[in-house]
PAZAPA-4460 file (N, C-alpha, C; in steps of 0.05 Angstrom, whole numbers, plus 32768, in hexadecimal, padded with zeros to 4 digits):
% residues 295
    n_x    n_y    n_z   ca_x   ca_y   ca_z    c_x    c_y    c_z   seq   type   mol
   8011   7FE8   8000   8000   8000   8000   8012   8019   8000     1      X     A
   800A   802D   7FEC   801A   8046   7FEF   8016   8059   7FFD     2      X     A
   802E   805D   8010   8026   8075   8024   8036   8090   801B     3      X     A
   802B   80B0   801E   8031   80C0   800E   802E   80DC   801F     4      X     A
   8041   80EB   801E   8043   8102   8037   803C   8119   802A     5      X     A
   8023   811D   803A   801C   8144   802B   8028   8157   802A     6      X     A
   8027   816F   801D   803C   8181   8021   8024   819E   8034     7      X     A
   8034   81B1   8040   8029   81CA   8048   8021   81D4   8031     8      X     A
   8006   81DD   802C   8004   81F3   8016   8000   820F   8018     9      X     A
   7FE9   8210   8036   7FE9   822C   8034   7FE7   8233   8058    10      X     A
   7FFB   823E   8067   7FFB   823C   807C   7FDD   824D   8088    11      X     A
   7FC8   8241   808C   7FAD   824B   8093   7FA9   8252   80B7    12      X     A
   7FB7   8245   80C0   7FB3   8241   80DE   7F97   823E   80E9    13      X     A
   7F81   8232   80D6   7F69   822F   80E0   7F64   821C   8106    14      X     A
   7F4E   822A   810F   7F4C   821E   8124   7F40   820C   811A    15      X     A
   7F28   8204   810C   7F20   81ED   8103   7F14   81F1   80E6    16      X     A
   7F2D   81EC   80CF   7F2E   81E6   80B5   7F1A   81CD   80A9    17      X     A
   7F0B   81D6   8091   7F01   81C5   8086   7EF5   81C4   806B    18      X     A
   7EEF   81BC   8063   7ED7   81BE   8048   7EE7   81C5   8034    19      X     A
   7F00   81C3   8030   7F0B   81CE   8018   7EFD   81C4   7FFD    20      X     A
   7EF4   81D9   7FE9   7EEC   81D7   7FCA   7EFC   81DE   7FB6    21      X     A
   7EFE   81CC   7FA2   7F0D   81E4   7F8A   7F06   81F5   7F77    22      X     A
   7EFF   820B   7F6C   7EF7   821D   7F60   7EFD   821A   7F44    23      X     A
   7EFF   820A   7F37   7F01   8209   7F1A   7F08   8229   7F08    24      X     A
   7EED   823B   7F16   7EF7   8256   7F02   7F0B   8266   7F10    25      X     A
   7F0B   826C   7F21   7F20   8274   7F31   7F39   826C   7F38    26      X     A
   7F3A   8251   7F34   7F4F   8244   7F38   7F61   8245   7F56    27      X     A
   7F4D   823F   7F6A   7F56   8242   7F7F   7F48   822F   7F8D    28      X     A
   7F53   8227   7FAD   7F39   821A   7FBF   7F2E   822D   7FDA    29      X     A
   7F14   8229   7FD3   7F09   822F   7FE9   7F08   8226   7FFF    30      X     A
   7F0B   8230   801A   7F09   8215   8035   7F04   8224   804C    31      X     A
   7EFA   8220   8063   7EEC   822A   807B   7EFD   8224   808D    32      X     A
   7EFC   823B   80A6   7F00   8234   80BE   7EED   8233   80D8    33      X     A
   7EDF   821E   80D7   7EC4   8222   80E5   7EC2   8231   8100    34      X     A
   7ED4   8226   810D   7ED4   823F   812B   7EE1   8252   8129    35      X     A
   7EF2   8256   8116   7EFB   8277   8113   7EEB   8282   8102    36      X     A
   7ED5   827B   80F4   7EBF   8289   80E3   7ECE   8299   80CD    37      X     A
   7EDF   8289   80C5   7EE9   8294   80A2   7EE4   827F   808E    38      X     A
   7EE7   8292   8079   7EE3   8286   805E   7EF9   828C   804D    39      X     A
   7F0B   8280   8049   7F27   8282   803A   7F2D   8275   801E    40      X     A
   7F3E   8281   8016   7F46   8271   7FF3   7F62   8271   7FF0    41      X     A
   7F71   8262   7FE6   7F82   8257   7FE6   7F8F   8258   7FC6    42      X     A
   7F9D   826B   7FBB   7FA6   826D   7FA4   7FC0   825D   7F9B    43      X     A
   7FC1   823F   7F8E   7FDC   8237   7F93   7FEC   823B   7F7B    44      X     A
   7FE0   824D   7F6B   7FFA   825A   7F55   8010   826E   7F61    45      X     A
   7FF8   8287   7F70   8005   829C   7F78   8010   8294   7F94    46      X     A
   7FFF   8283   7F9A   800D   8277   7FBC   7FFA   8290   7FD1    47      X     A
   7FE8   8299   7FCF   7FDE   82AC   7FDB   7FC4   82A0   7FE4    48      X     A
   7FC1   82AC   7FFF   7FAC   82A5   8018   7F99   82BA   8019    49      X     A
   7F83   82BC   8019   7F6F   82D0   801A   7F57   82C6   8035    50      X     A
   7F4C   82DA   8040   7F33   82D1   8052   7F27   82E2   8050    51      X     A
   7F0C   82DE   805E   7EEF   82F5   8061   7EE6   82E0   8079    52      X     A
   7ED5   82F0   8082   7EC9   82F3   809D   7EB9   82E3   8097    53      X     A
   7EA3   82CF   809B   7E84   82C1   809D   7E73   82C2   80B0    54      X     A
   7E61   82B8   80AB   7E51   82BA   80B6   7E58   82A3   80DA    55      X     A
   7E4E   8298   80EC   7E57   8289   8107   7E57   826B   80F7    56      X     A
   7E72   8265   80F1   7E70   8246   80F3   7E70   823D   80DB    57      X     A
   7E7C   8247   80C4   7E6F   823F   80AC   7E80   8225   80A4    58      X     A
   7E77   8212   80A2   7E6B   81F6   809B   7E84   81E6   8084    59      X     A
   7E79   81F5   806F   7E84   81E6   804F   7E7E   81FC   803A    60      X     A
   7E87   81F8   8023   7E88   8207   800E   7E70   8206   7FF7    61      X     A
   7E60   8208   7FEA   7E56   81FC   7FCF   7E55   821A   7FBB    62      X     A
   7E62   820F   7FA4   7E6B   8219   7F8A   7E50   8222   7F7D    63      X     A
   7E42   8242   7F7A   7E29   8246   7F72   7E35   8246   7F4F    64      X     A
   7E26   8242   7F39   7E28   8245   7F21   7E2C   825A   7F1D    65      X     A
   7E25   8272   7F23   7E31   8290   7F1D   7E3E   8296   7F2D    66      X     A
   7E4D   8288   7F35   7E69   8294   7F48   7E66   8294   7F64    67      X     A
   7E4D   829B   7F67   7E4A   829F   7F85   7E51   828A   7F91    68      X     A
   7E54   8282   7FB4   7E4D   826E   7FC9   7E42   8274   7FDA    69      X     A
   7E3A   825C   7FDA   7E28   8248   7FF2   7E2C   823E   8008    70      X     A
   7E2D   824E   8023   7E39   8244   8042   7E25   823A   8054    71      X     A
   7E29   8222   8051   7E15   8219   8077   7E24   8226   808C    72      X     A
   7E18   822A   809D   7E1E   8239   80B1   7E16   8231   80CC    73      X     A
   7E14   823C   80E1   7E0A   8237   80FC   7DEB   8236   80F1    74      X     A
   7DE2   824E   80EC   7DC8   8256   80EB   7DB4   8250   80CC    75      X     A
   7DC7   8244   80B9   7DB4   823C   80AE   7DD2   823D   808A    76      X     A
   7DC0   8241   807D   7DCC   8244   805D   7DC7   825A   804F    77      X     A
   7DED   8267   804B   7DED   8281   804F   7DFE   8280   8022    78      X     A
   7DF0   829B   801B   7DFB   829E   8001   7E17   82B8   7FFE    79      X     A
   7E32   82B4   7FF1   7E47   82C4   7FFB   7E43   82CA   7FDE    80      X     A
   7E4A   82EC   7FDD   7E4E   82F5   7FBE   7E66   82FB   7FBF    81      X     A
   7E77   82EC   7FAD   7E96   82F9   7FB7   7E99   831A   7FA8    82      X     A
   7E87   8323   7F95   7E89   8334   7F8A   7E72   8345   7F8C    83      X     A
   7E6E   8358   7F9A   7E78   8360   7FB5   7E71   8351   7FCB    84      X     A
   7E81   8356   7FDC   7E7B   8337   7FF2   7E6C   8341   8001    85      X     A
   7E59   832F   8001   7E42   8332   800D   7E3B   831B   8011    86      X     A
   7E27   8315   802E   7E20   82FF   8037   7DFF   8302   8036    87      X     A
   7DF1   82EA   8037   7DD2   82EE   8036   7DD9   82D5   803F    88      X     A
   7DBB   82D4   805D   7DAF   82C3   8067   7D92   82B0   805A    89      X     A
   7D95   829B   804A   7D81   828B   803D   7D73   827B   8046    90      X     A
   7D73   8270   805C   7D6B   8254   8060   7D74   824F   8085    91      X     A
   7D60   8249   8094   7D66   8234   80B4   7D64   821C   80AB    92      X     A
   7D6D   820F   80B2   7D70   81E7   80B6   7D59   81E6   80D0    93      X     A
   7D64   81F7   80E9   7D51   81F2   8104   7D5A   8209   810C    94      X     A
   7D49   8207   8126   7D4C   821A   8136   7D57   821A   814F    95      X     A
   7D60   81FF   8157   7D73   81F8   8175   7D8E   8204   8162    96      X     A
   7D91   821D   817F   7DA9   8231   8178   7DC2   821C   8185    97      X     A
   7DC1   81FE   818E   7DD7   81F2   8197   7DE5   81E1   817C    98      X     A
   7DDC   81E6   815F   7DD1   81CB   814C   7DE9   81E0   813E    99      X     A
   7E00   81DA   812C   7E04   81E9   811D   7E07   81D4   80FD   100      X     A
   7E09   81DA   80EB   7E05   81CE   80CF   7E2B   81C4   80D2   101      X     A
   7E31   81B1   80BD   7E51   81A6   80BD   7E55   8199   809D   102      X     A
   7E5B   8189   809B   7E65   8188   807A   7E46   817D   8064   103      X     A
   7E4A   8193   8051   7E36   8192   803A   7E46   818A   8027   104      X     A
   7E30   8182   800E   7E3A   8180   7FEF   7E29   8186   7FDC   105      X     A
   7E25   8195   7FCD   7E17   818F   7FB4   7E13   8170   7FA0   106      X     A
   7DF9   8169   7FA4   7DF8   8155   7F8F   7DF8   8154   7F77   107      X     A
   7DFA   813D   7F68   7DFC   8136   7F4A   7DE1   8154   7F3A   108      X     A
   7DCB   8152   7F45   7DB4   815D   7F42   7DBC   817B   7F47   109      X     A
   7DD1   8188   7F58   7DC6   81A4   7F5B   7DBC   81A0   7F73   110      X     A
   7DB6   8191   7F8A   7DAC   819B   7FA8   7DBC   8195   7FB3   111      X     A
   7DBD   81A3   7FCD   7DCB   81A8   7FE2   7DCB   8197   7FFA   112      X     A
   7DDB   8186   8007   7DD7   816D   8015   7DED   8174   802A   113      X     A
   7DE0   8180   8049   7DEE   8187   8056   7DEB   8179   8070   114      X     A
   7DF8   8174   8089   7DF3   8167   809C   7DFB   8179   80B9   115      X     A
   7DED   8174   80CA   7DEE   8184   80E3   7DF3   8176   80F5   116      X     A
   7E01   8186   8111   7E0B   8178   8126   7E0B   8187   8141   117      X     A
   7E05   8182   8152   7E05   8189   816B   7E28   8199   8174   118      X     A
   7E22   81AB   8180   7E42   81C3   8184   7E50   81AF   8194   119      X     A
   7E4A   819C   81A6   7E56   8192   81B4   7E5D   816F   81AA   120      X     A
   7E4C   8168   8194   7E50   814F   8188   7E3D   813A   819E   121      X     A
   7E2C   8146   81AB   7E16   813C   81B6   7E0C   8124   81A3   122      X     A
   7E06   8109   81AC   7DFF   80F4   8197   7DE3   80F2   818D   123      X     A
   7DDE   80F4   8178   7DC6   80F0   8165   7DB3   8105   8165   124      X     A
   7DC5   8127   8164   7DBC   8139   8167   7DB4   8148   8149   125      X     A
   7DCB   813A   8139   7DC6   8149   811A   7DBB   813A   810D   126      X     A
   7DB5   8148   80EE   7DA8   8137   80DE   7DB3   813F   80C3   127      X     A
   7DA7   812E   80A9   7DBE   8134   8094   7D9F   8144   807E   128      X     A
   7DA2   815A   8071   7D8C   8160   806B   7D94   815E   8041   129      X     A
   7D7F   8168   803B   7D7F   816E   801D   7D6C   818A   801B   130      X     A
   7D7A   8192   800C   7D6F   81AC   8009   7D6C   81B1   7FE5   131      X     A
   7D55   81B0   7FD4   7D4D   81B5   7FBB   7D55   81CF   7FB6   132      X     A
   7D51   81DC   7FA1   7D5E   81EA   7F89   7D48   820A   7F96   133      X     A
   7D2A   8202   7F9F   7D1D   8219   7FA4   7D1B   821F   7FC6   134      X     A
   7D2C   820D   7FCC   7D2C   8210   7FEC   7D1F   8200   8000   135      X     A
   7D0E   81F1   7FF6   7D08   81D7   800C   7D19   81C3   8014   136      X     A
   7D16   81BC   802D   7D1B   81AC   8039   7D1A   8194   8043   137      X     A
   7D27   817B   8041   7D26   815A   8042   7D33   814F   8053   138      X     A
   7D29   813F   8065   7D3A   8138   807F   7D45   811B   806B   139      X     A
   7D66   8113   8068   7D68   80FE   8063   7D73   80EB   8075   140      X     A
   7D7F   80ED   808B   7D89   80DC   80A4   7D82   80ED   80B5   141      X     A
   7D78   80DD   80CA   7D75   80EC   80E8   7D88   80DB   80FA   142      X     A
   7D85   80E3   8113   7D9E   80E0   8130   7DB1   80E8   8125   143      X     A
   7DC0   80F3   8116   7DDC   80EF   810F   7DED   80FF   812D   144      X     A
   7E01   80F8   812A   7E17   8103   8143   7E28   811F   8132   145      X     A
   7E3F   810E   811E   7E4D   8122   8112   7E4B   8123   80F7   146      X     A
   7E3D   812C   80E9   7E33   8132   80CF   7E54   813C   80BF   147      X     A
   7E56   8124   80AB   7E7C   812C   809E   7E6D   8124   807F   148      X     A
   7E86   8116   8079   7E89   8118   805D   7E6B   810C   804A   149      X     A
   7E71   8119   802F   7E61   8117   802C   7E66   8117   8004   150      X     A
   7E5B   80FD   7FF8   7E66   80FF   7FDB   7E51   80E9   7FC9   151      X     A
   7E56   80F0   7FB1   7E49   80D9   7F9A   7E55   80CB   7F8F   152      X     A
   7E4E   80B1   7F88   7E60   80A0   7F6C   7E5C   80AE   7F51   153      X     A
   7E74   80A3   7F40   7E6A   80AD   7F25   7E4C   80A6   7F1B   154      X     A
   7E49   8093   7F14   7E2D   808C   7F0C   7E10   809A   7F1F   155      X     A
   7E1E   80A5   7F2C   7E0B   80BC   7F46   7DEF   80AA   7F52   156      X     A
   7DF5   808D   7F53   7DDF   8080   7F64   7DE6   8081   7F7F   157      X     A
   7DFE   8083   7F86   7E03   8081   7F9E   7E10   8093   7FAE   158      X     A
   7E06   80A0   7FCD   7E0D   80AE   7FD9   7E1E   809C   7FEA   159      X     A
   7E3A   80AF   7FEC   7E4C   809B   8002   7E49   80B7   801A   160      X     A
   7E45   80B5   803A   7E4A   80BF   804C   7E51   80B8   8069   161      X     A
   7E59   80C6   8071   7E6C   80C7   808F   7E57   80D9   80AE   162      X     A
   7E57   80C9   80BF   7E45   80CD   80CF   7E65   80C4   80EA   163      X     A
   7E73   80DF   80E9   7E8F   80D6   80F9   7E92   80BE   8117   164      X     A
   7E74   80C1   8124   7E77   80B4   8136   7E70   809B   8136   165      X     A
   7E6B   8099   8122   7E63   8070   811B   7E7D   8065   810E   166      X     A
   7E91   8075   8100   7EAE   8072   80FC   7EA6   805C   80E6   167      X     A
   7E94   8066   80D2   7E93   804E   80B8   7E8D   8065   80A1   168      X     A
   7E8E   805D   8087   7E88   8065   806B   7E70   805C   806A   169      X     A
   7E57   8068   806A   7E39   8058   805B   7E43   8059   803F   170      X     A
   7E32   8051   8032   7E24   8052   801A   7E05   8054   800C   171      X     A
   7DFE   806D   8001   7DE1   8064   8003   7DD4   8068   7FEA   172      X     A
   7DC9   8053   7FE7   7DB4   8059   7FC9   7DA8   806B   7FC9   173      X     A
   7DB5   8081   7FB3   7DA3   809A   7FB3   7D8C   80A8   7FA0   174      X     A
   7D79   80A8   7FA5   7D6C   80B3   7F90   7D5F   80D1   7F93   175      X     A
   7D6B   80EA   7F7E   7D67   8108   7F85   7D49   810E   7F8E   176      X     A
   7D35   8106   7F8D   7D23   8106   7F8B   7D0F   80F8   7FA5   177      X     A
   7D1B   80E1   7FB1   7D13   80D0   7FC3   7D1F   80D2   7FDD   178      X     A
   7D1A   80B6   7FF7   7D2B   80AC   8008   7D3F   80A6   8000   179      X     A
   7D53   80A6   8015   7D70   8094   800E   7D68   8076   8011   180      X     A
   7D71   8065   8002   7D6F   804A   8009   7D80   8040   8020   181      X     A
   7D81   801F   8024   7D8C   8010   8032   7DAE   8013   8032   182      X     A
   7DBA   801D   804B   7DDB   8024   804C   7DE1   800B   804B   183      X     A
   7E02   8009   803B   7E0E   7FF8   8044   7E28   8002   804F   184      X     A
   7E3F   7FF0   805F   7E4A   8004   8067   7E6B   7FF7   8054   185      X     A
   7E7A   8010   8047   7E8F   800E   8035   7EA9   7FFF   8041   186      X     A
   7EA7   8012   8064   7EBE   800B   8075   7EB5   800E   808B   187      X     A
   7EC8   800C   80A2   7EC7   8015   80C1   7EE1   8013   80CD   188      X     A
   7EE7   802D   80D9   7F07   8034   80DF   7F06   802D   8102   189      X     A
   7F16   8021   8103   7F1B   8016   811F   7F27   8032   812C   190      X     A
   7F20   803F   813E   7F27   804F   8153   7F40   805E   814F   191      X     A
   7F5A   8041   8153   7F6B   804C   814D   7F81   8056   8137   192      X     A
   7F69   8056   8125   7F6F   805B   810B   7F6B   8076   810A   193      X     A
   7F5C   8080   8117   7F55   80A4   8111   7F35   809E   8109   194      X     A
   7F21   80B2   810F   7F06   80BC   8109   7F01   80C7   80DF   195      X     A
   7EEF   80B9   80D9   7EEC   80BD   80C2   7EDA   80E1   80C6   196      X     A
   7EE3   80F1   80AD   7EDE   8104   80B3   7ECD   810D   8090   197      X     A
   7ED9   811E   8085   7ED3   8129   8070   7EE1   8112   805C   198      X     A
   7ED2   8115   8042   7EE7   810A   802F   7ED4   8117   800D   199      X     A
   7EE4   8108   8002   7EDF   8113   7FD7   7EE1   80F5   7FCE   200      X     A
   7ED8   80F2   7FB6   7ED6   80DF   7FA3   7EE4   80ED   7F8C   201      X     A
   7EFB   80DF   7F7C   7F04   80DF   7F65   7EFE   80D7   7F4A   202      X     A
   7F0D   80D7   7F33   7EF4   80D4   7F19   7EF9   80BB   7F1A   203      X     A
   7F08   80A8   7F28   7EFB   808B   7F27   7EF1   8084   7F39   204      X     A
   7EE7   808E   7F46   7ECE   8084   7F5B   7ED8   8081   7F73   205      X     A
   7EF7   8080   7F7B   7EFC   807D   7F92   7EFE   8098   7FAC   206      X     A
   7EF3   808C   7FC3   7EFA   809D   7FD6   7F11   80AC   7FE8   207      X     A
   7F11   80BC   7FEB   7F2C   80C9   8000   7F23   80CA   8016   208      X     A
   7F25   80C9   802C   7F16   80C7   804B   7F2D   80D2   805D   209      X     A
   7F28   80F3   8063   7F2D   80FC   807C   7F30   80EF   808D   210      X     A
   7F4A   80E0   80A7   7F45   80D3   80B8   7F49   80EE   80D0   211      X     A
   7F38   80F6   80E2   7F3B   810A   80F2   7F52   80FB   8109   212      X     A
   7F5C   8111   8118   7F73   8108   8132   7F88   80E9   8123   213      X     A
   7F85   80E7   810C   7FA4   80DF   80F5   7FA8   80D3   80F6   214      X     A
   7FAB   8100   80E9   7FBC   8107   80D7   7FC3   80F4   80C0   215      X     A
   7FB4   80EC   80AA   7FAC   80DE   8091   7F93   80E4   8088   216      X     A
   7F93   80D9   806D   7F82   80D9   8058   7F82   80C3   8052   217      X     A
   7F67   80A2   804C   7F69   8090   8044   7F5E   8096   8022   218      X     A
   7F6A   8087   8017   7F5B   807A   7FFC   7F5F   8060   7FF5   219      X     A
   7F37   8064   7FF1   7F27   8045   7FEF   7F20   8042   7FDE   220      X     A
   7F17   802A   7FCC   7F05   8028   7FC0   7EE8   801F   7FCC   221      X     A
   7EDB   801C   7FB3   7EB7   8027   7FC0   7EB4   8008   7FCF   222      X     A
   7EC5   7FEE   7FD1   7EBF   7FDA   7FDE   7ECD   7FE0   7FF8   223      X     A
   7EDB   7FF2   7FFA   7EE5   7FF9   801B   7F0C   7FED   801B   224      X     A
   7F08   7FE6   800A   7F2F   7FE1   8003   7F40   7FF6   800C   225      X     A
   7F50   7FFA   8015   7F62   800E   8017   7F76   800C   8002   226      X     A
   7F7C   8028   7FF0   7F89   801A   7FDB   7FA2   802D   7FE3   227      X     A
   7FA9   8044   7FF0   7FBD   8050   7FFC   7FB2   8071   800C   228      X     A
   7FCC   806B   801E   7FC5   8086   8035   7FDD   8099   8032   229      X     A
   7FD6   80B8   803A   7FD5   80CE   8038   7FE0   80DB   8056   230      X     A
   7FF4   80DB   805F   8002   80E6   8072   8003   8104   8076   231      X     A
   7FF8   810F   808D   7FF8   8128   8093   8009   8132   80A8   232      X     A
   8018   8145   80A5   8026   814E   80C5   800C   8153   80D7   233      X     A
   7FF6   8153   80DA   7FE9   8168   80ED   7FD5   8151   80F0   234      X     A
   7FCA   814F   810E   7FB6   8137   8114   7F9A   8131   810B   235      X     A
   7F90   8152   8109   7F71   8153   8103   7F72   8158   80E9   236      X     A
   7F6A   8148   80D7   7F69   8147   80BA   7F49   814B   80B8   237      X     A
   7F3D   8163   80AB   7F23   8159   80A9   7F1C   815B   808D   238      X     A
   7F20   815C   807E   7F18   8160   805A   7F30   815F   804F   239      X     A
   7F1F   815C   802B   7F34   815B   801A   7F1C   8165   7FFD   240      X     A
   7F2E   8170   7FE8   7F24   8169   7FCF   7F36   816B   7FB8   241      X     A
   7F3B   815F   7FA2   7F4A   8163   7F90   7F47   817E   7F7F   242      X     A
   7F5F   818B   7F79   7F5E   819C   7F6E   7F7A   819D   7F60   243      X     A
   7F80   81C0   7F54   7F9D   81C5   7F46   7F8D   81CC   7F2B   244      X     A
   7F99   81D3   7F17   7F95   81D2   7EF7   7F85   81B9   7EE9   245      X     A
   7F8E   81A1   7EEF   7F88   8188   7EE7   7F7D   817A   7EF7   246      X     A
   7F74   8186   7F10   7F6A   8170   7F21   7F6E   8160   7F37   247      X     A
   7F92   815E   7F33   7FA0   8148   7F3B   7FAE   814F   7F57   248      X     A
   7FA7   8162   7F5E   7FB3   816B   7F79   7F9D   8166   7F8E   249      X     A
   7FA2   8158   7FA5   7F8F   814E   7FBB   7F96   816F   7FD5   250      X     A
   7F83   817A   7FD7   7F87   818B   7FF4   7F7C   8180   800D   251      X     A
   7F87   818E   801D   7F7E   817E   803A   7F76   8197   8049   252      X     A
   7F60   8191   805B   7F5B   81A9   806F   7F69   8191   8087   253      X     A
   7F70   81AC   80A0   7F72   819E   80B2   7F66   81B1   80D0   254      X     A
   7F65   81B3   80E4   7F5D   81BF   80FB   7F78   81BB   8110   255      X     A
   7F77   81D8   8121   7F89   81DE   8124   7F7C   81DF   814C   256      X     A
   7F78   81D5   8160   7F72   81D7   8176   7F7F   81C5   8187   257      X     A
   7F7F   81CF   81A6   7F84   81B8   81B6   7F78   81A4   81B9   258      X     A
   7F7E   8191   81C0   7F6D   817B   81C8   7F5B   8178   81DE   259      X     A
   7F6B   8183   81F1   7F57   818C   820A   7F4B   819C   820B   260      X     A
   7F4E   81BA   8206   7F40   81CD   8209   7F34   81D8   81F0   261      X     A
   7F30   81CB   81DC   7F2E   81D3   81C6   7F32   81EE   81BA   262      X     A
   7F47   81F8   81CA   7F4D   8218   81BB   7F67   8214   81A3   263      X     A
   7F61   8228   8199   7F7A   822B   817B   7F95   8225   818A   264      X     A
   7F9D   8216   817C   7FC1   8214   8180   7FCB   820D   8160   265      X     A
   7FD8   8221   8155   7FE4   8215   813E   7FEF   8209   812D   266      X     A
   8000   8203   814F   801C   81ED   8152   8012   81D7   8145   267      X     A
   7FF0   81CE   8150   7FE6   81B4   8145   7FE5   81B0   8134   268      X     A
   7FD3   81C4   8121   7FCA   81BC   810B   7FB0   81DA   80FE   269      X     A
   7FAC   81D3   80ED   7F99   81E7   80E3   7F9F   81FD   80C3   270      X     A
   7FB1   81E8   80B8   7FC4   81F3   8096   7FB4   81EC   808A   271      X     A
   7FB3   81EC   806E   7FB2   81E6   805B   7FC4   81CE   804A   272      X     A
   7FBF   81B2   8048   7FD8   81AB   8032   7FD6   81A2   801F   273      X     A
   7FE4   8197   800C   7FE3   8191   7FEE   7FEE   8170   7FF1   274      X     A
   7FE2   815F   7FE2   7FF4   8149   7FDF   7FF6   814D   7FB8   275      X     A
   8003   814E   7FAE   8000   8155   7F92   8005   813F   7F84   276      X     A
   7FF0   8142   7F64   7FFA   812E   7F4D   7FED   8107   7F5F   277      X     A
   7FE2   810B   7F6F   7FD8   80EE   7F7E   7FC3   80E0   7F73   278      X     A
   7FB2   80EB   7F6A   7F92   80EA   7F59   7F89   80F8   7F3C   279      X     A
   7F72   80EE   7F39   7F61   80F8   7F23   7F4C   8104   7F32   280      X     A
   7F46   811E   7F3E   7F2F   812B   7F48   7F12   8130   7F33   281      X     A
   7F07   8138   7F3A   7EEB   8143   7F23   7EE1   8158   7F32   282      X     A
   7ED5   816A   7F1B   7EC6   8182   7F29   7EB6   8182   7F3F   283      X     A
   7EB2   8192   7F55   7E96   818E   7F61   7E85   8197   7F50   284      X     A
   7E67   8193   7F55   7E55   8197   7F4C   7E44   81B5   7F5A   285      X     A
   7E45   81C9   7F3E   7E3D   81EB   7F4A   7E19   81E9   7F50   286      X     A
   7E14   81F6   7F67   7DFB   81F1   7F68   7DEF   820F   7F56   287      X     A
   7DD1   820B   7F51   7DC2   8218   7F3F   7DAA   822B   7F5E   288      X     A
   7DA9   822D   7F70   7D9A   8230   7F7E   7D8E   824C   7F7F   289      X     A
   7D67   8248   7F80   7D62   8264   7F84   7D52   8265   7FA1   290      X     A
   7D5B   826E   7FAF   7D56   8265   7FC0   7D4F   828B   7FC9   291      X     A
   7D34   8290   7FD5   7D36   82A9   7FE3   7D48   82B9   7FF8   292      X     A
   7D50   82CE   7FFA   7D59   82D4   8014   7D43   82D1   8027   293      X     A
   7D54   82D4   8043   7D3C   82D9   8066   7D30   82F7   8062   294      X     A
   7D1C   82FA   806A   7D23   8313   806A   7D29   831C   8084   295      X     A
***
């Protein structure tokens, strides 16, 4: 099995890094720091770091078709205009101010499939939702604990997701339109392997899987194989997505806190890194959403 050491790409010092996207027109990635409430991009031609302020807690990224994005947030699903930046409040999930939203994705279809979690990781507090193109709302898993990764196969029947505290890969027959079917489960990471966290699917179908507290990246195939891992200096690994010019560059978010007191320490962790040239990535998918503002 091939083991393979990331490099630093962009020193971020996030207290808790995540959701990194790649921007196809911009040519950059997008990625969060959920308890420091930024929204940052990551230029790796010019090597230049950029941030803006967000809204409390923002979540994950999604790529709007005219440029704009799409932030879950504490309080619900928020729209960013980077030109002029401006934020609009769209959408509550709920109304327990303890619940905050955690890793989304856009589906094959254009909707928005985001999952929520209790501030404290309280068990079977979140839930994983779907959210359509005009703004309604679909409960698709309930109890969840820690609402993580979240992705499709090529042939887009199947949703693969991460529910961190059951420490397995589902799989679920998906149909845009319906229930999720019957899970099966891809894998299950023994403890001391590290917490499955965020992960991406590549253009051959295989997965990358964030292992949180490490410091690695697995890649599986969709029967749960491990076909090689992804070495990080920093323990809390929580995302990844392919990006670069071609694709072929894997990024990593990571989180940067104590373990005990959960305050920022840098020393830990909380960069940005690159493992380069490792994969075949594919676009995310831009969502089309019209969704009203609150007023």
């Amino acid at each position: 099995m091939q083991l393979t050491k990331a490099d630093l790409s962009a020193p971020s010092t996030c207290h808790l890094g995540e959701g990194p996207i790649w921007d196809d027109i911009r040519q950059i990635v997008w990625f969060v720091d959920i308890l420091g409430n930024r929204l940052l991009t990551w230029n790796p031609q010019t090597r230049t770091l950029n941030e803006v302020s967000a809204p409390q807690n923002p979540a994950a990224i999604m790529l709007g078709a005219n440029g704009d994005l799409w932030v879950p947030a504490r309080q619900g699903l928020y729209r960013y205009q980077v030109q002029p930046q401006t934020w609009t409040h769209h959408l509550s999930f709920q109304t327990d101010s303890t619940i905050r939203s955690n890793d989304a994705a856009v589906d094959p279809w254009g909707q928005l499939v985001c999952g929520t979690m209790h501030e404290t990781a309280v068990a079977g507090k979140g839930s994983l939702y779907r959210v359509r193109s005009d703004g309604s709302i679909e409960t698709l898993i309930e109890s969840v604990t820690i609402s993580n990764g979240i992705d499709w196969s090529l042939d887009r029947s199947t949703m693969y997701y991460i529910d961190t505290r059951s420490q397995r890969v589902l799989a679920y027959p998906y149909n845009p339109d319906g229930p999720l079917g019957q899970a099966r489960t891809v894998t299950e990471f023994d403890n001391e392997l590290g917490h499955p966290d965020g992960m991406t699917l590549d253009a051959s179908g295989n997965l990358w899987v964030a292992l949180w507290d490490a410091g690695a990246v697995h890649h599986l195939s969709p029967e749960g194989e491990t076909l090689s891992i992804i070495e990080v200096s920093a323990p809390y690994v929580s995302s990844c997505c392919f990006g670069g010019p071609n694709l072929q560059d894997l990024y990593i978010s990571t989180a940067g806190k104590d373990p005990v007191t959960d305050d920022p320490d840098p020393e830990i962790g909380g960069d940005l890194y690159v493992c380069e040239g490792v994969g075949q990535g594919r676009l995310p998918v831009r969502s089309e959403f019209e969704i009203p503002a609150l007023s």
